[in-house]
GUTI-577294 format. One record per residue (C-alpha): residue in one letter; residue number from 0; y, z, x. Coordinates in nm, 3 decimals. Example, Ala and Ser with C-alpha at 12.3 -4.5 7.8 and 13.67 -1.06 7.14 Angstrom:
2
+-----+-----+---------+---------+---------+
! res !   n !       v !       w !       u !
+-----+-----+---------+---------+---------+
!   a !   0 !  -0.450 !   0.780 !   1.230 !
!   s !   1 !  -0.106 !   0.714 !   1.367 !
+-----+-----+---------+---------+---------+
This chain:
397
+-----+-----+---------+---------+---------+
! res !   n !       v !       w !       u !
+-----+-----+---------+---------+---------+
!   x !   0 !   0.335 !   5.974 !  10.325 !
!   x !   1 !   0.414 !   6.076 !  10.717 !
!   x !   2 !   0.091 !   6.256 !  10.752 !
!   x !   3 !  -0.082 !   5.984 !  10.594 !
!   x !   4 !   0.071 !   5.719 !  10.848 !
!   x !   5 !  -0.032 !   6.028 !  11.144 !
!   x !   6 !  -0.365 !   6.012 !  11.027 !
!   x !   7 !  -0.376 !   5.633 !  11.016 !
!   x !   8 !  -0.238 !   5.572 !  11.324 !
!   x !   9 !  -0.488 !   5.799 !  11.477 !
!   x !  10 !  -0.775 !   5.624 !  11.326 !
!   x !  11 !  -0.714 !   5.267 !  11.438 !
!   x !  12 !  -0.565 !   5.395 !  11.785 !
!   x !  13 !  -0.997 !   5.498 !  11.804 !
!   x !  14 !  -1.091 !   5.219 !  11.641 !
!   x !  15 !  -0.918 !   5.010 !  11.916 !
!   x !  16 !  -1.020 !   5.173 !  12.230 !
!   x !  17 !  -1.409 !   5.298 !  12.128 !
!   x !  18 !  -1.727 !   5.306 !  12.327 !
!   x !  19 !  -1.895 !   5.582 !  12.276 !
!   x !  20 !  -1.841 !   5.601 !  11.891 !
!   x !  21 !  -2.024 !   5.344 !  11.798 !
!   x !  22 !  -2.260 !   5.489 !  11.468 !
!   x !  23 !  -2.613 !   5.600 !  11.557 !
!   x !  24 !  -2.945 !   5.371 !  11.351 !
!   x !  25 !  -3.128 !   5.542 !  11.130 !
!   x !  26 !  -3.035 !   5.825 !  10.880 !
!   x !  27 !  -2.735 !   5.996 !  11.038 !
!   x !  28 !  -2.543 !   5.693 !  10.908 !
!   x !  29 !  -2.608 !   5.593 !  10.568 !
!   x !  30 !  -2.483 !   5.637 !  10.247 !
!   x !  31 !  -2.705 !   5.808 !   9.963 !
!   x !  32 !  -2.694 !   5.915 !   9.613 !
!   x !  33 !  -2.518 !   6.245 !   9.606 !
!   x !  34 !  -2.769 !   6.546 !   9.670 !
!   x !  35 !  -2.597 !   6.915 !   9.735 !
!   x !  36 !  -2.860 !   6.998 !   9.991 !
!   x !  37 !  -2.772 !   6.703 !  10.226 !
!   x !  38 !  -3.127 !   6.543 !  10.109 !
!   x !  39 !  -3.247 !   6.294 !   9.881 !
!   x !  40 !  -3.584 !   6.189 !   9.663 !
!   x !  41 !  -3.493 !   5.845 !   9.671 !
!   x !  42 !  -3.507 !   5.596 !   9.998 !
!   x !  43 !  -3.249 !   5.605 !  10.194 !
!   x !  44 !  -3.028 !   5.297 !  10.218 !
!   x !  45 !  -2.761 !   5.186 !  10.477 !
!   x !  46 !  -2.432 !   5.068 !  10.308 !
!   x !  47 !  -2.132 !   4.900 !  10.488 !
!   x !  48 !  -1.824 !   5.078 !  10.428 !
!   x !  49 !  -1.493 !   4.918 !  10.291 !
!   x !  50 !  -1.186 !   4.872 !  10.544 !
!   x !  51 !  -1.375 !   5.169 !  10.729 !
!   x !  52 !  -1.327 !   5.245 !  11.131 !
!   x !  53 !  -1.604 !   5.309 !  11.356 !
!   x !  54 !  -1.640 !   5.718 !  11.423 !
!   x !  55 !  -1.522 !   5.817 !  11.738 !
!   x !  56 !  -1.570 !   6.114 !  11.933 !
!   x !  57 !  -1.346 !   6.247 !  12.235 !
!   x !  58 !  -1.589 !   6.389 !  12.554 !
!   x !  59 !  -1.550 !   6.597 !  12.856 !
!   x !  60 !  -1.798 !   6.654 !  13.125 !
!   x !  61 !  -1.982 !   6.967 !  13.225 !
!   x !  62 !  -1.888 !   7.125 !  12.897 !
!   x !  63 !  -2.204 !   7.268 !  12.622 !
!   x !  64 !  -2.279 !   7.061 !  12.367 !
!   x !  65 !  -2.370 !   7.137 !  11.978 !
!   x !  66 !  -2.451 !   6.837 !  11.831 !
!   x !  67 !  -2.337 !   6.871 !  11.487 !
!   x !  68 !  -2.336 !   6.629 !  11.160 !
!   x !  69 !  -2.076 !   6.537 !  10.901 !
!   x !  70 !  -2.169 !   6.497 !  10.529 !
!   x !  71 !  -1.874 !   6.363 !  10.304 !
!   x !  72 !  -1.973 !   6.372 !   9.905 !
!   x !  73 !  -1.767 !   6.149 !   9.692 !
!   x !  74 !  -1.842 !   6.343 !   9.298 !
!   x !  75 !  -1.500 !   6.189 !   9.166 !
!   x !  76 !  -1.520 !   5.929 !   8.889 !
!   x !  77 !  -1.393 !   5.657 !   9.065 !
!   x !  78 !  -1.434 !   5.541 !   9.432 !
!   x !  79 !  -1.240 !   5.761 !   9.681 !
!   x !  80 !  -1.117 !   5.576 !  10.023 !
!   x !  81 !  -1.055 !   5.905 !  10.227 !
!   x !  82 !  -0.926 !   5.952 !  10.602 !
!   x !  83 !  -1.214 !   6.206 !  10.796 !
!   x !  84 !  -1.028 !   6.363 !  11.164 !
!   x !  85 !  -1.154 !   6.629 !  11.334 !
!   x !  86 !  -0.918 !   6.812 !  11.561 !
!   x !  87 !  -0.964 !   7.086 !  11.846 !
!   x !  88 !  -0.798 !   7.368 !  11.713 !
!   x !  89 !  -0.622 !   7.482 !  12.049 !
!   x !  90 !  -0.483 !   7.117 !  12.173 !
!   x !  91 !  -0.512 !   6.947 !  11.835 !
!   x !  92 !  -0.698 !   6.671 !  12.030 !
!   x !  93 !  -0.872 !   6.487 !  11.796 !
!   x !  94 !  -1.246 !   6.439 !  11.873 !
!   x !  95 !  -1.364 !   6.229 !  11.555 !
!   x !  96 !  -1.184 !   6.001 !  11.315 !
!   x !  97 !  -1.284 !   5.761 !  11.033 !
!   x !  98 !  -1.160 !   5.605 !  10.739 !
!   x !  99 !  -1.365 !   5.471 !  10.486 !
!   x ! 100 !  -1.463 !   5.412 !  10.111 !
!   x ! 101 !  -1.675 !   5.640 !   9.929 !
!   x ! 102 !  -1.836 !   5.522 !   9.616 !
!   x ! 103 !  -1.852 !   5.758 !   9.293 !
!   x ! 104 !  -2.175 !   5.980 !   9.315 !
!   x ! 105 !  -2.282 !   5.903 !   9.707 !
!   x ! 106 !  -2.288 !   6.036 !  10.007 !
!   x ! 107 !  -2.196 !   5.933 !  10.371 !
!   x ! 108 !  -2.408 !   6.122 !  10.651 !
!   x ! 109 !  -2.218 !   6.022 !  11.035 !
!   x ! 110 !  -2.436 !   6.068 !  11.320 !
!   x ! 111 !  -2.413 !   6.352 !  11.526 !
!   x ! 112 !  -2.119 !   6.455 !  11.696 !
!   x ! 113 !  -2.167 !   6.649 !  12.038 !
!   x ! 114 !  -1.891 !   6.942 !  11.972 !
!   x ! 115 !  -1.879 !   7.233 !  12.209 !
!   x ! 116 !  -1.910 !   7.560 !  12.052 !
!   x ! 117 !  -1.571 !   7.642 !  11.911 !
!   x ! 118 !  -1.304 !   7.620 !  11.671 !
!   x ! 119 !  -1.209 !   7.288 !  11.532 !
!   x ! 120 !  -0.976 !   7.140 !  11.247 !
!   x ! 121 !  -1.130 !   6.935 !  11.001 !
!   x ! 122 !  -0.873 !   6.728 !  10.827 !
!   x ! 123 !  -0.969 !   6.546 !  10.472 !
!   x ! 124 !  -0.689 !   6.263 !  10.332 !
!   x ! 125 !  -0.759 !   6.050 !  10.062 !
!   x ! 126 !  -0.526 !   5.717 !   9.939 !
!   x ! 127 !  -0.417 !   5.963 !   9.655 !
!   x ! 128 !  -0.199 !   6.158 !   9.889 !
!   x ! 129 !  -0.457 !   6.454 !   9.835 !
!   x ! 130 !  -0.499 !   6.649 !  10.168 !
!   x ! 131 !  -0.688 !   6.935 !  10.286 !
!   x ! 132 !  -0.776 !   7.148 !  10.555 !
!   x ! 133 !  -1.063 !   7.351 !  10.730 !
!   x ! 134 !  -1.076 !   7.550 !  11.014 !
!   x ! 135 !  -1.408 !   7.501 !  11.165 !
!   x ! 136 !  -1.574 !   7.735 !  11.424 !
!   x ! 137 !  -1.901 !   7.495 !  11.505 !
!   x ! 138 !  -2.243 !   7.734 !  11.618 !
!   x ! 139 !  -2.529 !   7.600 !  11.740 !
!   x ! 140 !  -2.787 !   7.836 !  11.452 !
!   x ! 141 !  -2.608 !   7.549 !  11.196 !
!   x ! 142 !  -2.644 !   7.200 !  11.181 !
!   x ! 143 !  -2.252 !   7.078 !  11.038 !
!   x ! 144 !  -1.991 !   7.049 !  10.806 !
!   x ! 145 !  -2.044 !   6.922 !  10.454 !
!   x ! 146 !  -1.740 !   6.830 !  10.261 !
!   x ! 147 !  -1.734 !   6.724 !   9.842 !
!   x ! 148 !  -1.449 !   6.523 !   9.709 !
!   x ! 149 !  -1.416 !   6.669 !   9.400 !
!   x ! 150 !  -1.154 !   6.578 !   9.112 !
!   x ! 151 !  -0.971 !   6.907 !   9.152 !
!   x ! 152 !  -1.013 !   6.987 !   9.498 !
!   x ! 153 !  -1.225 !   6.924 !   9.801 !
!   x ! 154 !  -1.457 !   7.203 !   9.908 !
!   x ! 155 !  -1.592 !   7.230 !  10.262 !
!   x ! 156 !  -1.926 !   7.407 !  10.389 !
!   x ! 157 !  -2.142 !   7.508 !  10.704 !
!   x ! 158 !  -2.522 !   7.397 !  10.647 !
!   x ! 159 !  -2.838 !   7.454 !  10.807 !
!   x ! 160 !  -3.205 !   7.348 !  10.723 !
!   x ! 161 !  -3.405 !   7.619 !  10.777 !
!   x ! 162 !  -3.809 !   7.656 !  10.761 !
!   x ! 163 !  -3.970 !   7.981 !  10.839 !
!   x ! 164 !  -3.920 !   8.016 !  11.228 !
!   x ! 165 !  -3.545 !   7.898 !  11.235 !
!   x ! 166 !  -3.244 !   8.084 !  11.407 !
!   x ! 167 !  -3.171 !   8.204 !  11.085 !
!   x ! 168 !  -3.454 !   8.362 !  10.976 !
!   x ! 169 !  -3.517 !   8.735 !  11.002 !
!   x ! 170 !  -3.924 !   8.684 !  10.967 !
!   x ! 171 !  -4.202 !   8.672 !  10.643 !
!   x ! 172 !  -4.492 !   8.504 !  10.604 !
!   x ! 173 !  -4.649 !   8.223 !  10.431 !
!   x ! 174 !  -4.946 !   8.114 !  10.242 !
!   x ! 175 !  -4.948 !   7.760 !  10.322 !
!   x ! 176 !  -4.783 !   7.560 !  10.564 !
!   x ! 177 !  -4.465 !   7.464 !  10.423 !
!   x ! 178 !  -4.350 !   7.283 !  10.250 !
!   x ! 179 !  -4.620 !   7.215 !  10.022 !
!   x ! 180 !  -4.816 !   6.850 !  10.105 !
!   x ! 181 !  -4.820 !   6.638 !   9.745 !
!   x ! 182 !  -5.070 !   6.622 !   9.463 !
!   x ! 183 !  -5.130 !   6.256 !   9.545 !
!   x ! 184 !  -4.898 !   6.148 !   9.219 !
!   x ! 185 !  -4.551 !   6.153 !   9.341 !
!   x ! 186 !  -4.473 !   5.953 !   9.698 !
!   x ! 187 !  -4.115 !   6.127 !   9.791 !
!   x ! 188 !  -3.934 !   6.074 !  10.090 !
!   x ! 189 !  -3.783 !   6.447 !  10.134 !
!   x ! 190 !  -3.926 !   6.727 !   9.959 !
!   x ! 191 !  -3.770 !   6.943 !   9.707 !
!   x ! 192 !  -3.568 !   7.270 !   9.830 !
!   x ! 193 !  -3.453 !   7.615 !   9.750 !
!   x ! 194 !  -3.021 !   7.610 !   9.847 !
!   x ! 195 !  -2.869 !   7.912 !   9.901 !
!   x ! 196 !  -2.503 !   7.910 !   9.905 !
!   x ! 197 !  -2.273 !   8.133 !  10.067 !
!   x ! 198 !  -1.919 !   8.070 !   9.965 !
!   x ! 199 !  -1.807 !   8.424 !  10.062 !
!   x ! 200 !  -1.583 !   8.533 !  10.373 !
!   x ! 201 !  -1.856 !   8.728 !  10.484 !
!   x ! 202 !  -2.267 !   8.699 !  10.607 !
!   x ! 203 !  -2.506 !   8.790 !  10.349 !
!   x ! 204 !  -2.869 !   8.870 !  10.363 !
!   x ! 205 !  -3.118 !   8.752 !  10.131 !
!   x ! 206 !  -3.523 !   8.800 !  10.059 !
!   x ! 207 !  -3.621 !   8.501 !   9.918 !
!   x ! 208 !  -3.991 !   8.420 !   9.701 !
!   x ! 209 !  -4.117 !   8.109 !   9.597 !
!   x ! 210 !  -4.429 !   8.099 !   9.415 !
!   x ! 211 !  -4.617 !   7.875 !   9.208 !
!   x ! 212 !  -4.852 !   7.950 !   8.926 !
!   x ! 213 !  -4.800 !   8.324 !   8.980 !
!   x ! 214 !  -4.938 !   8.258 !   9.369 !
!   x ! 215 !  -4.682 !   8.346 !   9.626 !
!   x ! 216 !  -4.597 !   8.082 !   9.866 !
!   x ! 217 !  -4.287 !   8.212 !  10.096 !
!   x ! 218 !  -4.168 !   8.545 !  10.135 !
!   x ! 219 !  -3.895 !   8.546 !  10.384 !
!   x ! 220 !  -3.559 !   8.711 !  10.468 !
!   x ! 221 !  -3.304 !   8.503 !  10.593 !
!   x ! 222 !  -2.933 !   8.540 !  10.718 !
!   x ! 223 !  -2.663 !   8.334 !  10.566 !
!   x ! 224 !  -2.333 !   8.307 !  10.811 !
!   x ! 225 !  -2.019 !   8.251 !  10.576 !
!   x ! 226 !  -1.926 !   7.948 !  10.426 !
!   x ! 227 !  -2.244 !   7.833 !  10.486 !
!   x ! 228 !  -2.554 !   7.677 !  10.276 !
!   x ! 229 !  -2.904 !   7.708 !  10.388 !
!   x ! 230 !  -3.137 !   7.478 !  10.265 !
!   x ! 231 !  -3.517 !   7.559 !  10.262 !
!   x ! 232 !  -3.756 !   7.251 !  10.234 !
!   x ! 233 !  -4.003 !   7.378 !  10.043 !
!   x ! 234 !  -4.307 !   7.152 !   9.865 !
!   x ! 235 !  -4.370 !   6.789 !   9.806 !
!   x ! 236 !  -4.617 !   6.914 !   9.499 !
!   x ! 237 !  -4.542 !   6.877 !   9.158 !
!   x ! 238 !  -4.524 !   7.184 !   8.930 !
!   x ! 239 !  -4.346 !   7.477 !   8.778 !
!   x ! 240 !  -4.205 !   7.781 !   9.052 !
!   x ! 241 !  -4.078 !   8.096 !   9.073 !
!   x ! 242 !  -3.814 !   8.137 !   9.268 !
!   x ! 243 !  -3.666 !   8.532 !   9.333 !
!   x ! 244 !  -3.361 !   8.588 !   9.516 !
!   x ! 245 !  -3.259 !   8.978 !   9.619 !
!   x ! 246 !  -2.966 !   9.000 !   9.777 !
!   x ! 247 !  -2.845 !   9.380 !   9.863 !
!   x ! 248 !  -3.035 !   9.536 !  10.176 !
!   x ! 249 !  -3.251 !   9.273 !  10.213 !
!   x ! 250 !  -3.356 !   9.356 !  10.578 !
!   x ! 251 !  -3.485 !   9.719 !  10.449 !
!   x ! 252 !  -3.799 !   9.784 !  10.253 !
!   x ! 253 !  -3.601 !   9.825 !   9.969 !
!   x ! 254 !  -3.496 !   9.504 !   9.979 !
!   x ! 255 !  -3.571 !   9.463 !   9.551 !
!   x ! 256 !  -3.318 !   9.767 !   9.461 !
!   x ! 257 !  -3.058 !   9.557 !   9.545 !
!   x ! 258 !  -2.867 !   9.266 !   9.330 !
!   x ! 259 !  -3.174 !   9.017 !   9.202 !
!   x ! 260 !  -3.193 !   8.661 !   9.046 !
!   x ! 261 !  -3.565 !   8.530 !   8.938 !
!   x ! 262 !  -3.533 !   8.183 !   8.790 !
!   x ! 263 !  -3.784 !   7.911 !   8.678 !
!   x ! 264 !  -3.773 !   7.629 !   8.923 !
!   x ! 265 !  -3.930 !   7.273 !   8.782 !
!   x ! 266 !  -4.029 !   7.016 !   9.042 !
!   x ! 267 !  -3.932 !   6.692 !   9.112 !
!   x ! 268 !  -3.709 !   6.724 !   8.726 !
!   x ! 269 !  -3.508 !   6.986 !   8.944 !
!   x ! 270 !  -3.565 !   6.842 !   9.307 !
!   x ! 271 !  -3.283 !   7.115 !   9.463 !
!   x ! 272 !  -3.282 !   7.506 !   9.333 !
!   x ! 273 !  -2.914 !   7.637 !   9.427 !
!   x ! 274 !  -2.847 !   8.030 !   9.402 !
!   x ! 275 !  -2.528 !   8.075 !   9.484 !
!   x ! 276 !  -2.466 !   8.455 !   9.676 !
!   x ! 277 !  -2.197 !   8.716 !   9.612 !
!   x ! 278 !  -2.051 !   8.845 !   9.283 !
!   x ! 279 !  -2.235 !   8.613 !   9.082 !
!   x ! 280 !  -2.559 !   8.503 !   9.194 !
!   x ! 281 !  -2.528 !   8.177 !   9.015 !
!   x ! 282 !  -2.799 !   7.952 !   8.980 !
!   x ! 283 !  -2.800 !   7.587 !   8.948 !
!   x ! 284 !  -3.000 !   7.286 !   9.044 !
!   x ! 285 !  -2.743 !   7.115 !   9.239 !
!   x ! 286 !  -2.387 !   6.930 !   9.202 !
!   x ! 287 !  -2.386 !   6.876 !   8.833 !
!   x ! 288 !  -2.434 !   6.494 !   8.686 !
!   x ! 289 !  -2.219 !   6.537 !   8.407 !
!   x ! 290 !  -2.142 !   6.207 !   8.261 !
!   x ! 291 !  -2.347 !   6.068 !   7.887 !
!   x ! 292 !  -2.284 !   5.699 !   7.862 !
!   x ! 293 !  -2.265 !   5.649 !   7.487 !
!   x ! 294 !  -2.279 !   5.279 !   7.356 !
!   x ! 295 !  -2.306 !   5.119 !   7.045 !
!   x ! 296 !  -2.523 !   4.822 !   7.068 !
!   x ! 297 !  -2.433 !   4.682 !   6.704 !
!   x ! 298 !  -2.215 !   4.489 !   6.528 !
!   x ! 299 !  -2.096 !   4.755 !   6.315 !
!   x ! 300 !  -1.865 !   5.064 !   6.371 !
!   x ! 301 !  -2.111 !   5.349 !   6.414 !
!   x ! 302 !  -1.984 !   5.740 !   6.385 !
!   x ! 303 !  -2.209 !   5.951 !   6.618 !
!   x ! 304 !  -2.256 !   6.324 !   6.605 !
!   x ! 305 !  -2.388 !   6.499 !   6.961 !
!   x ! 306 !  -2.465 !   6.842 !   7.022 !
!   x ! 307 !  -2.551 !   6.994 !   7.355 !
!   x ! 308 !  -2.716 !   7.349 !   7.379 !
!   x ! 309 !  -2.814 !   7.503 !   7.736 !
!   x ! 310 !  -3.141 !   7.711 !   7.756 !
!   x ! 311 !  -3.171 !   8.026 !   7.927 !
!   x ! 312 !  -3.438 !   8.020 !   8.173 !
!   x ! 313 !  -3.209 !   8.150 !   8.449 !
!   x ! 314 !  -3.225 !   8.542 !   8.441 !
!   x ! 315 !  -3.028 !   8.750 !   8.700 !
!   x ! 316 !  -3.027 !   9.118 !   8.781 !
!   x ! 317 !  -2.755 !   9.228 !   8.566 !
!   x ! 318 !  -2.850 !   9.307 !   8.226 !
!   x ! 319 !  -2.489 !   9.232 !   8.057 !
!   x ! 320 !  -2.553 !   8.892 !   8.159 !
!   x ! 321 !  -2.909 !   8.842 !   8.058 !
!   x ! 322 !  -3.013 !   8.557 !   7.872 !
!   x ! 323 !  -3.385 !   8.597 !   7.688 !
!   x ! 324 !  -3.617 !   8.253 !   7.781 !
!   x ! 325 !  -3.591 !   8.011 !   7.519 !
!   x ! 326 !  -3.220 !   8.114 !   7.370 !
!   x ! 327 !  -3.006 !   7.831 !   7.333 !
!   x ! 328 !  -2.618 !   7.805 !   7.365 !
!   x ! 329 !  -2.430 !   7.547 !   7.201 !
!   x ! 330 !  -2.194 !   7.389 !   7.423 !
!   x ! 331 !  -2.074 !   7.121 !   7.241 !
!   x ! 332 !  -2.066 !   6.954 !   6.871 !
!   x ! 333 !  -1.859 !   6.649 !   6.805 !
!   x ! 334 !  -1.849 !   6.343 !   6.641 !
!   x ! 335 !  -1.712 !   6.006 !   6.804 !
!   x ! 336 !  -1.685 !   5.647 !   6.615 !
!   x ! 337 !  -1.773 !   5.322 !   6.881 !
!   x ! 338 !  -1.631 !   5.027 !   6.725 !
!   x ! 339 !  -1.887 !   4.713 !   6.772 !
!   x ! 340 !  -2.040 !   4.710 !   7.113 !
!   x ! 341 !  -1.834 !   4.959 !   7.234 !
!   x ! 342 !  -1.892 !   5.200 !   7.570 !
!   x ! 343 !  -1.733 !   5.512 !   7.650 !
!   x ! 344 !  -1.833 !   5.748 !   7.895 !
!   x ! 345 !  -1.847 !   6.167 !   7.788 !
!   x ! 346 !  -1.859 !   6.432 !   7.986 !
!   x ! 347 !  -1.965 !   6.751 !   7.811 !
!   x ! 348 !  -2.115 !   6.985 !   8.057 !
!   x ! 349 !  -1.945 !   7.070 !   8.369 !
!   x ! 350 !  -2.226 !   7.252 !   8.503 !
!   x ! 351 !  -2.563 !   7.163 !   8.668 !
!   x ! 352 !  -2.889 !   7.235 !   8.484 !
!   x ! 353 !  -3.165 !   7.155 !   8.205 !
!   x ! 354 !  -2.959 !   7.107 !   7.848 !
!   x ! 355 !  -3.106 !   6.949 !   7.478 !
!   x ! 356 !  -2.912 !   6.655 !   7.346 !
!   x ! 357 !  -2.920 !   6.595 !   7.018 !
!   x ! 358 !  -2.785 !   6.293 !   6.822 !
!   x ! 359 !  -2.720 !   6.204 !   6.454 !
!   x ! 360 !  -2.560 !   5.920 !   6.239 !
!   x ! 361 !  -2.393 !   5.971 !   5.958 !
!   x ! 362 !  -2.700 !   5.773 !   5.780 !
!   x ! 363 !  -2.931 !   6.050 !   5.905 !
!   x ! 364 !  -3.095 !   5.937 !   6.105 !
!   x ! 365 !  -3.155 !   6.197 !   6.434 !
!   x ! 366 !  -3.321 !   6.295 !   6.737 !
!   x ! 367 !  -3.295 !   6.487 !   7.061 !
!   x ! 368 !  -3.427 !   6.500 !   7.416 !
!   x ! 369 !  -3.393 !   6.724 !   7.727 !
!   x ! 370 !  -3.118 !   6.640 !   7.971 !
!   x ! 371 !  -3.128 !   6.719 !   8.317 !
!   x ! 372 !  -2.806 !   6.670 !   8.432 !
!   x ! 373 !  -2.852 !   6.748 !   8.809 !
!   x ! 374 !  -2.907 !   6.493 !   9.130 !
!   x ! 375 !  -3.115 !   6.292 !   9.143 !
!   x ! 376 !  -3.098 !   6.216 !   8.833 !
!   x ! 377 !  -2.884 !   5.932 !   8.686 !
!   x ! 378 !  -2.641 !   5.949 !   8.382 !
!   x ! 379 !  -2.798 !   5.968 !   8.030 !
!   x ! 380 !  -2.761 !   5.698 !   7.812 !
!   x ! 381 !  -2.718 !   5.680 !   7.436 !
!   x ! 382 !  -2.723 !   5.361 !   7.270 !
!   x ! 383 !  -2.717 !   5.384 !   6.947 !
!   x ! 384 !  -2.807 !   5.059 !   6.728 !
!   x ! 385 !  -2.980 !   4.901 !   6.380 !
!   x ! 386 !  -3.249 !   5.005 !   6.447 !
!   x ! 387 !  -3.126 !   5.409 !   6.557 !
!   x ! 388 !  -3.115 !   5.584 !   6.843 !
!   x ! 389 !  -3.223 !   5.460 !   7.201 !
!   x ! 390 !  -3.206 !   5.788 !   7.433 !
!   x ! 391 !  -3.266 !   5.696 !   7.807 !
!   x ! 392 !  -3.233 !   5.873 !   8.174 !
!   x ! 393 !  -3.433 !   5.806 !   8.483 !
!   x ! 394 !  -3.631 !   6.125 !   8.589 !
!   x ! 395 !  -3.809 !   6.109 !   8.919 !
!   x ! 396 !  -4.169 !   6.086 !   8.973 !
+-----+-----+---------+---------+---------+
């Protein structure tokens, strides 16, 4: 309760005496539907912010500037009004402060913030109490700090978007200029990407291939700092990719001996492709959108049986863990009664990806659809009624 009342007092002390915090036009101050990659498919929209304090950053002359953004992801059920204060780590002079409310599922970009290049702390409190901590050493190769307020925890990571010729690349080529222009069907506003996330203590190098149609597009090698997540825009075009990700000695020749993940990568359905590097090389097409709105749109108590399988398109480099394309995993089989016009929300996947739904009554009656339950997507809906089953998600074109 102190800290909180610290961190408060901080806040509106900036609020108060402002002037060259005031929030920049444009996109480096909205708020947008949660995307991992710090991009979105949909249109960007500006949102005022509830009981929120303008951002304020502390300056000194003659001094190198990074200018650096903040990304702060709300993917809690319920709105989250959080306390945001960064803090030189050798004075503890703090540099940036807002409070604000975050919405379930968005995000809030801030404009830049001119940081010199060194260590900061980046200090996270929500009205729950919940606090956390990050120290952040700012470099000029990465673009800033994204931070996820999660219902366990809050996670913070470095990011960088990073086409071919970008500090972090270590050279490849190309086969068109990337990313890809549009098949004159789909008018997006940011095109899809290929994420690769580096939650390890340590850099790690990476090849990375994208083709589509069995023709290679990219073919790059890139190096991702720690606690960092590199996002590669990558095509506008609809259509199903390849993506290949080798991780050991990829700046050598040999670059495919090393740990591999290929995966299947279906554009816009899957508008991000995350691998994440290390132990696991997990892949994932973004923050996951968990949550199947179930309703019963009669007058009658209904009993509803859903099942959720998973695919296995993914396919990584070790064989223990290999799953064989077109192998499905049941995840989950239950039955839940509505009573008349009844809504309840279900969250049976905790992880990001392409799943089939299936639902039954207890009359018989059945179907099933795929659910992609990754961003942008929104919830799926079941509504079940007289007349059966009404199956519904919005999927991006």
């Amino acid at each position: 309760m102190r800290r909180r009342t610290v961190i408060a007092a901080v806040v509106a002390g900036f609020g108060a005496t402002a002037g060259c915090g005031d929030r920049l036009p444009g996109r480096d101050d909205e708020t947008t539907p949660r995307s991992s990659a710090g991009e979105g498919m949909e249109a960007a929209n500006t949102t005022a912010g509830t009981n929120a304090t303008e951002p304020t950053t502390g300056e000194s002359a003659g001094e190198r500037r990074s200018e650096q953004r903040i990304a702060v992801r709300n993917l809690r059920r319920e709105s989250s009004y959080a306390t945001l204060v960064v803090e030189r780590a050798d004075d503890g002079e703090t540099v940036f402060a807002q409070s604000r409310t975050y919405p379930p599922g968005q995000e809030r970009r801030f404009p830049e913030i001119p940081l010199t290049e060194d260590r900061y702390r980046v200090v996270v409190e929500t009205d729950a109490g919940d606090r956390s901590g990050f120290e952040w050493t700012v470099r000029d190769e990465l673009e800033g700090l994204s931070v996820d307020l999660d219902e366990a925890e809050t996670t913070f990571m470095r990011f960088a978007r990073c086409r071919p010729g970008c500090p972090l690349s270590l050279g490849g080529t190309t086969s068109e200029e990337l990313p890809l222009n549009g098949s004159g069907y789909s008018l997006w506003y940011q095109p899809a990407v290929v994420v690769l996330d580096n939650p390890t203590v340590e850099e790690r190098r990476v090849r990375l291939r994208v083709s589509l149609s069995e023709t290679g597009l990219l073919d790059y090698r890139y190096r991702v700092p720690a606690v960092s997540r590199l996002t590669v825009p990558t095509t506008y075009r609809t259509g199903n990719y390849t993506v290949v990700v080798d991780e050991a000695g990829a700046d050598r020749a040999d670059a495919g001996s090393g740990r591999r993940t290929e995966t299947a990568w279906h554009v816009p359905e899957e508008f991000e492709k995350h691998v994440v590097l290390g132990p696991d090389h997990r892949v994932t097409c973004g923050i996951a959108n968990p949550v199947l709105w179930l309703e019963n749109g009669s007058d009658e108590r209904r009993t509803v049986r859903i099942r959720v399988s998973s695919d296995g398109e993914s396919r990584n480099g070790d064989d223990e863990n290999r799953i064989d394309d077109g192998e499905r995993v049941p995840l989950f089989d239950e039955r839940r009664t509505l009573e008349p016009h009844e809504q309840r929300d279900l969250r049976p996947i905790s992880e990001a990806g392409r799943y089939e739904l299936a639902v039954e009554s207890d009359s018989g009656a059945s179907t099933s659809t795929t659910w992609w339950a990754c961003p942008p997507h929104s919830p799926i809906t079941v509504l079940v009624s007289d007349r059966g089953f009404f199956l519904d998600q919005d999927i991006p074109r």
